[in-house]
C-alpha positions in Angstrom: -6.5 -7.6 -39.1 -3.5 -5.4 -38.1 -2.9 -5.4 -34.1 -2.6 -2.7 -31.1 0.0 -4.1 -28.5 -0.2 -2.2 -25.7 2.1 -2.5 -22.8 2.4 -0.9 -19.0 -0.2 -1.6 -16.2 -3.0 -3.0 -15.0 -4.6 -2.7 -11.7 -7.5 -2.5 -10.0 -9.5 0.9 -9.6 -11.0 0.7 -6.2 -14.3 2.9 -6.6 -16.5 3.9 -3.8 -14.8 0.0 -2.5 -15.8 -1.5 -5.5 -13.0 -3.3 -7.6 -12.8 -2.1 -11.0 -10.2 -2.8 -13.9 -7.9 -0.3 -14.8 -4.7 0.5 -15.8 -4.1 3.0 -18.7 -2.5 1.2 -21.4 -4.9 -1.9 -20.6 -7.8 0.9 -21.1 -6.5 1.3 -24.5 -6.7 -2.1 -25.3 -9.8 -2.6 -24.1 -11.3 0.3 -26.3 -9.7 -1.2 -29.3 -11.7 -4.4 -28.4 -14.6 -3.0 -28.2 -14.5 -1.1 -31.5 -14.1 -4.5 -33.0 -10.6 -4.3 -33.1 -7.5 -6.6 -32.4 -5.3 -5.8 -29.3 -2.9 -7.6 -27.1 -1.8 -6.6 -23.2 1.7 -6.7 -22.3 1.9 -6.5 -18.4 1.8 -8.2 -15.2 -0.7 -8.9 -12.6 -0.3 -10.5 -9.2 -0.8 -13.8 -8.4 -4.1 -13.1 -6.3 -7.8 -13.2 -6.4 -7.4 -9.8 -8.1 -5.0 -10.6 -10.7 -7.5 -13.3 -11.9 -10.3 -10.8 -11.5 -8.6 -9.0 -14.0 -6.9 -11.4 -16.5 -10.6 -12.4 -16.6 -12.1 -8.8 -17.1 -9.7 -8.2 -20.3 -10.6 -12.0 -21.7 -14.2 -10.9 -21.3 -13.3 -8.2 -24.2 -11.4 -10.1 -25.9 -8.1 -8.5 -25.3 -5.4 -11.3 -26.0 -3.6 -12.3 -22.6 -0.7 -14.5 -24.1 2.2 -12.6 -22.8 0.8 -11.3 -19.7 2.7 -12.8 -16.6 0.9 -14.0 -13.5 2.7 -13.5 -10.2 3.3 -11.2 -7.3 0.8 -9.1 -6.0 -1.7 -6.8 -8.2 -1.5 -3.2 -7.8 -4.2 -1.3 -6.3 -5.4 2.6 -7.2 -7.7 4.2 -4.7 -10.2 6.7 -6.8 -12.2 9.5 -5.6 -14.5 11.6 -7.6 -15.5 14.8 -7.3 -18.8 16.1 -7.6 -18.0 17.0 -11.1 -16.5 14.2 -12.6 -12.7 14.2 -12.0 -10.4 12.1 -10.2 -7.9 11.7 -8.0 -5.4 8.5 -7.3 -3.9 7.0 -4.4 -1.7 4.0 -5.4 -0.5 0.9 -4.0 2.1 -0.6 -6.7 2.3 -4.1 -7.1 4.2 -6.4 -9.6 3.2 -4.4 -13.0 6.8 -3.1 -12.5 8.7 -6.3 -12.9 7.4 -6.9 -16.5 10.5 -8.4 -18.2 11.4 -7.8 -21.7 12.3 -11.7 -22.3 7.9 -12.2 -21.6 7.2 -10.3 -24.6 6.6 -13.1 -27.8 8.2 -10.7 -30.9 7.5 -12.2 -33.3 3.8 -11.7 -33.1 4.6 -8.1 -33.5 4.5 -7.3 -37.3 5.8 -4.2 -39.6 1.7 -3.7 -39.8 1.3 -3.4 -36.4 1.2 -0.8 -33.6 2.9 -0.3 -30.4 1.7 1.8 -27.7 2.9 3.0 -24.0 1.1 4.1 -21.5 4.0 5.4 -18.8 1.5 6.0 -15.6 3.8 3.4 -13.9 5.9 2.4 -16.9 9.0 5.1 -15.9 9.1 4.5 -12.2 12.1 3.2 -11.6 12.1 -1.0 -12.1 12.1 -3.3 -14.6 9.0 -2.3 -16.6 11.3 0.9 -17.4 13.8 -1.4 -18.4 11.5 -3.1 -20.9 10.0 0.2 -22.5 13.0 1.5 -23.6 13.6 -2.3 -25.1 10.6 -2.7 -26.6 11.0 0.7 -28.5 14.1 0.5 -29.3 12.8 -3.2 -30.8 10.6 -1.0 -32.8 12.3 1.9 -34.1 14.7 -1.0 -35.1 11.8 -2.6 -37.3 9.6 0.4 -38.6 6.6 -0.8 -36.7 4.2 2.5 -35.3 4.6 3.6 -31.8 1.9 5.6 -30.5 2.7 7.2 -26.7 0.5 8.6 -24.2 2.4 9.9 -20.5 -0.4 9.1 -18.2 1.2 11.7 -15.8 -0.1 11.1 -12.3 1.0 13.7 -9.7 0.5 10.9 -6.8 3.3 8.9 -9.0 5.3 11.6 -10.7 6.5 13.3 -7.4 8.3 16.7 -7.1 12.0 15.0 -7.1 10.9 12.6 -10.3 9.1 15.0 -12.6 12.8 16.2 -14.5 13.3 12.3 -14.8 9.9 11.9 -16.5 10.6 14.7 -18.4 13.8 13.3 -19.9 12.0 9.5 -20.4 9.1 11.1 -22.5 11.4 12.9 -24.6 12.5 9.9 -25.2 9.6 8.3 -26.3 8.5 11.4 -28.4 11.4 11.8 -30.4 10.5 8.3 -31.9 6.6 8.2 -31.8 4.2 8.6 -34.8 1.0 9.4 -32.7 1.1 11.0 -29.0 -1.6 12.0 -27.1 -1.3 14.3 -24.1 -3.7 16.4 -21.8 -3.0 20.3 -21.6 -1.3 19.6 -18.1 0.6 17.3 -19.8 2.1 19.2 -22.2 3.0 22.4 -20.5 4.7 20.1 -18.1 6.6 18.3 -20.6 7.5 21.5 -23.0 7.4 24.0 -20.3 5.2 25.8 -22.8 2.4 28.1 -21.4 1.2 28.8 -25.0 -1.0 25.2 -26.9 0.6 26.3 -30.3 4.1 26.8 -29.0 4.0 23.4 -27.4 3.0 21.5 -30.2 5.5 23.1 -32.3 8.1 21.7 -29.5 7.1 18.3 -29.6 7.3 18.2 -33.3 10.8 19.3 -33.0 11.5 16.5 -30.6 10.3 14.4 -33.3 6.8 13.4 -32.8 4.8 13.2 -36.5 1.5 13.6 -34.9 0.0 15.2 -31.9 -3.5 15.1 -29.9 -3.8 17.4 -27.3 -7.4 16.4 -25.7 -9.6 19.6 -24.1 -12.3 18.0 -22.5 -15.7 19.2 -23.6 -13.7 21.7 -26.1 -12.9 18.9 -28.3 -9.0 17.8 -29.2 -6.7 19.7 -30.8 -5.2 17.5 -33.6 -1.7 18.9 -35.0 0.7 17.6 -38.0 4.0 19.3 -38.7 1.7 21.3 -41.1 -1.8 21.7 -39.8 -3.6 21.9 -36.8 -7.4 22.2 -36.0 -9.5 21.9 -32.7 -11.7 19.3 -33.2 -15.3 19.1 -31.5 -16.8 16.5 -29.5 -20.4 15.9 -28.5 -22.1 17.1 -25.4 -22.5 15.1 -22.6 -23.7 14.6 -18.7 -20.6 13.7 -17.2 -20.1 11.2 -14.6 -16.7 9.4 -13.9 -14.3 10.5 -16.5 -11.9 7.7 -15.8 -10.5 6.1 -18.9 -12.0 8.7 -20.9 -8.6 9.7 -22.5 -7.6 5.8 -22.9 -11.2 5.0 -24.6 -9.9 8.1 -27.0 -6.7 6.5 -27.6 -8.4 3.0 -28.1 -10.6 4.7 -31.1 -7.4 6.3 -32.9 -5.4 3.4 -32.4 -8.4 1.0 -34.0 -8.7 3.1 -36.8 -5.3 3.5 -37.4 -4.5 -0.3 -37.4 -5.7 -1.0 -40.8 -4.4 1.5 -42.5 -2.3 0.9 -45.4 -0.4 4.0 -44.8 -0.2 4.6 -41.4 2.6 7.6 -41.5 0.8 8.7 -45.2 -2.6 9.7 -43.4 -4.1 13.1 -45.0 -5.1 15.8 -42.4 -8.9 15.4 -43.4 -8.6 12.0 -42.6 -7.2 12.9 -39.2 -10.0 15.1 -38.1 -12.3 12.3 -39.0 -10.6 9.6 -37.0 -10.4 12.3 -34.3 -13.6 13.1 -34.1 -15.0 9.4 -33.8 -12.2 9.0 -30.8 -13.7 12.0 -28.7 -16.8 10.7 -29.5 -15.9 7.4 -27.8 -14.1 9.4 -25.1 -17.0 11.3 -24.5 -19.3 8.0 -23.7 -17.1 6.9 -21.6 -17.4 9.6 -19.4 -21.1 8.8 -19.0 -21.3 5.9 -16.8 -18.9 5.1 -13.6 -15.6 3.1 -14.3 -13.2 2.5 -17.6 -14.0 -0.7 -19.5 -17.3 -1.2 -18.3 -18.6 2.6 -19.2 -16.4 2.1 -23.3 -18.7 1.8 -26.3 -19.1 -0.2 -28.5 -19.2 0.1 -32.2 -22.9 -0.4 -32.1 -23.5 2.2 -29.9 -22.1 5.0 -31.8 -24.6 4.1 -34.7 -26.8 7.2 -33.1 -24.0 9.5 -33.8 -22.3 8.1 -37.4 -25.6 7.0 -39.6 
């Protein structure tokens, strides 16, 4: 079975005072896991009761925990909820920033293999930046998949960072095969009002393929030469935390064992995107990330 490394942070959510796992690029692996697929964490937690709450928490789904480094302390992410769903952050940052490039094992990272960043925390400035822009340069170097998400947070990305963001996900899309970005995320990135116009940006960065989630309108999935809005399923929603991650996950696991992984049709895409806003969609049902992501079994109601 290919693999789905996944590097950046991992925290805990603190919901209504209860501790939660979280972390974006963690969600993602824990999604793949779940889906029955492979994924390792690249990251580091503190050296606390929390950090072992949540080495533990990503063991308990099987994630592989090999080159995640224990010390320091954990960081923390306050989360309120509105009455419809959304969220909003307050962080605390820990040690997830001093994640060294000499932790990661390479050569457990294959040609077959995917590599994805989450850069929530991964661009503050720190050592974690330092060992994104390694790590991809480790794997534009050896043809392995990168997929990339930006996880912009405005209680991160602050007024006098967001042209430094800017300039590091350009970065990252110029390189990537798969990107996923919210419609905030986008128009911030492109400084495109217009959906279509955007897209048509980031492929000229150099990104191959594009996911622009909508929320209950579905994703809009775009290659250099097609794009189609495609639907989800309708839901009750409850906590959408980790909704976009638990998307990610499902592309990323389907993706993996792929023998072609730059060679996928566009019909093929809108299936794989459709199961991934199903899972998405789920997730938004119950409170918290991990804890609310389905299963493969569970989706049985929707693909039989």
């Amino acid at each position: 079975m290919n693999k789905v490394f996944c590097i950046g942070e991992l925290l805990i959510d603190l919901i209504n005072n209860e501790a939660k796992a979280g972390g974006a690029p963690a969600n993602v692996c824990a999604s793949v896991c779940k889906l029955g697929g492979d994924s390792y964490f690249l990251g580091q937690v503190g050296d606390d009761d929390y950090g072992k709450f949540l080495l533990d928490t990503l063991k308990s789904v099987n994630i592989n925990t090999d080159m995640v480094v224990k010390e320091g302390q954990t960081t923390l992410a306050v989360v309120s909820i509105d009455e419809k769903g959304e969220r909003d952050f307050k962080f605390k940052r820990g040690s997830d920033g001093e994640y060294s490039f000499e932790s990661i094992d390479l050569e457990k990272i294959t040609s077959h293999d995917i590599v994805h960043f989450g850069s929530a925390t991964g661009f503050l400035e720190g050592e974690l930046k330092n060992t994104y822009f390694k790590l991809l340069n480790y794997c534009v170097k050896n043809n392995i998949f990168v997929s990339f998400d930006p996880n912009y947070r405005d209680a991160l990305i602050t007024e006098d960072k967001i042209d430094s963001f800017v300039k590091d996900c350009k970065e990252f899309i110029k390189y990537s095969d798969f990107i996923k970005l919210s419609d905030e995320e986008i128009k911030i990135i492109t400084k495109e009002e217009d959906l279509v116009k955007g897209i048509k940006a980031l492929h000229n960065m150099g990104a191959k393929v594009v996911a622009i989630t909508l929320g209950s309108k579905g994703t809009l999935i775009s290659t250099k030469e097609y794009n189609k809005i495609v639907s989800s399923i309708e839901i009750e929603q409850v906590d959408s935390t980790g909704a976009g991650d638990a998307f990610v996950g499902a592309v990323l696991k389907q993706i993996a064992n792929q023998e072609e992984k730059n060679n996928i049709s566009f019909n093929k895409w809108i299936d794989i995107v459709f199961y991934a806003n199903v899972v998405g969609a789920i997730t938004c049902t119950n409170y918290g990330a991990i804890d609310s992501m389905p299963e493969e079994k569970d989706l049985h109601i929707v693909f039989q």
